[in-house]
C-alpha positions in Angstrom: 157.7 109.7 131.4 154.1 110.1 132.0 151.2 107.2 131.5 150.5 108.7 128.9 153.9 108.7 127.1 154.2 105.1 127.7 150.7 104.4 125.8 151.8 106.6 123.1 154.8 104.2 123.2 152.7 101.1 123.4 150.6 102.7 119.9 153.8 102.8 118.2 154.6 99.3 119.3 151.3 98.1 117.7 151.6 99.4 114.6 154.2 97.0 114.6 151.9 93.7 115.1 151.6 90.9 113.2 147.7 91.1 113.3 146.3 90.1 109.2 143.2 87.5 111.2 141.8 90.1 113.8 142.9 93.4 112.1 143.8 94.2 116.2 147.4 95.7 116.2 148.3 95.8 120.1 150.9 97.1 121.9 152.4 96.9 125.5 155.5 98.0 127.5 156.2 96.9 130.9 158.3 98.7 133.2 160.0 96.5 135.8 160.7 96.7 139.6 164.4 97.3 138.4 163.6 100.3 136.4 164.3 98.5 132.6 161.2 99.0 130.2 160.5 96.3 127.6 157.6 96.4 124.8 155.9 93.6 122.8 153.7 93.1 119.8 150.6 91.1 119.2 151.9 88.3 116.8 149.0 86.3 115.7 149.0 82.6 113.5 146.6 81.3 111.1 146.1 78.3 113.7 144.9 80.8 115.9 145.8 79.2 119.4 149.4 79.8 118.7 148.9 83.6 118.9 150.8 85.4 121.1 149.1 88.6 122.9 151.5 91.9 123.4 151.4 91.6 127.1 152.8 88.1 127.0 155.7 89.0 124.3 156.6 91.8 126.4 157.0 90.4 130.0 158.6 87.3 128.4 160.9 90.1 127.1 161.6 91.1 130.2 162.1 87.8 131.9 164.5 87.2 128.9 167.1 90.2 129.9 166.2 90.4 134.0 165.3 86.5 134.9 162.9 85.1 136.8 162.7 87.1 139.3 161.6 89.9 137.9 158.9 91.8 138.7 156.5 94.2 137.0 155.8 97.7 138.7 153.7 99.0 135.3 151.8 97.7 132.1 150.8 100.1 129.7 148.4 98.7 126.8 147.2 100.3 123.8 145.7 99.6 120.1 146.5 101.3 116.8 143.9 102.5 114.3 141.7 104.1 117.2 140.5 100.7 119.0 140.7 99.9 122.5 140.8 97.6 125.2 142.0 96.1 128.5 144.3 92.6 128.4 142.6 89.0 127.8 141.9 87.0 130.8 145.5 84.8 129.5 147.6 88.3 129.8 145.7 89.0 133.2 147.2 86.0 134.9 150.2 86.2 133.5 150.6 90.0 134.3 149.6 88.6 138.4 152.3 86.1 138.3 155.5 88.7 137.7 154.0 91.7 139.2 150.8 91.0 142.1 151.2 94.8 143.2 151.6 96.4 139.6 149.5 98.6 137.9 147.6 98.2 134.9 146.9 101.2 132.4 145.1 101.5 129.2 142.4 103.5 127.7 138.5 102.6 127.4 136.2 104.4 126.1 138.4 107.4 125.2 140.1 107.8 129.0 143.0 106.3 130.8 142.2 103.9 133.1 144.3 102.8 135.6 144.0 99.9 138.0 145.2 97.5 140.5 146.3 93.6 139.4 144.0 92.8 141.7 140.9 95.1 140.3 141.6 93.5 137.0 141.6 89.6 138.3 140.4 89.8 141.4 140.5 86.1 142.0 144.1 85.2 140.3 145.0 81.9 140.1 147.5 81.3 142.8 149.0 78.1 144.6 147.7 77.4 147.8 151.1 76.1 149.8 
């Protein structure tokens, strides 16, 4: 599959989004070191801090079925109804933790972009043991 078949599979997955506060229907798979590809959904809450981004549902979908050891190679985000957008700061870290060398693809401004884990957080959180 091309990047661009896995955004047109993270669109679908947004249409799926429980979004009724923001209106912002996002969408993410994640395809991991092993191979496997999960998706995810924004769900949001009407105490909005409990809202869970796509990115997170996804890679905790993944962690689910591989462990905790697994590791991200790709992330493909996308919106429905024509919006777009890169992943919160939240989703950035968290994307770092399972997958340092991964890349990062969504579309801004009407083209692909596709980048490094380190382009999009270039100073990640990390342990310093």
């Amino acid at each position: 599959m091309t990047i661009q078949d896995h955004l047109n599979h993270a669109k679908r997955v947004a249409e799926q989004a429980h979004a009724p506060y923001s209106n912002f229907y996002v969408g993410c798979v994640v395809k991991t070191k092993a191979g496997n590809t999960y998706h995810g959904c924004n769900v949001e809450n009407i105490s909005y801090g409990l809202t869970i981004c796509a990115e997170r549902v996804a890679i905790g979908t993944a962690v689910a079925a591989e462990g905790s050891s697994m590791r991200l190679d790709h992330v493909y985000v996308a919106m429905a109804h024509e919006k777009e957008g890169s992943p919160c700061g939240a989703c950035r870290q968290v994307i770092a933790e399972f997958g340092a060398d991964a890349h990062v693809h969504f579309i801004q401004k009407g083209k692909v972009v596709s980048v490094s884990v380190a382009d999009l957080l270039p100073y990640a959180f990390e342990t310093l043991a």
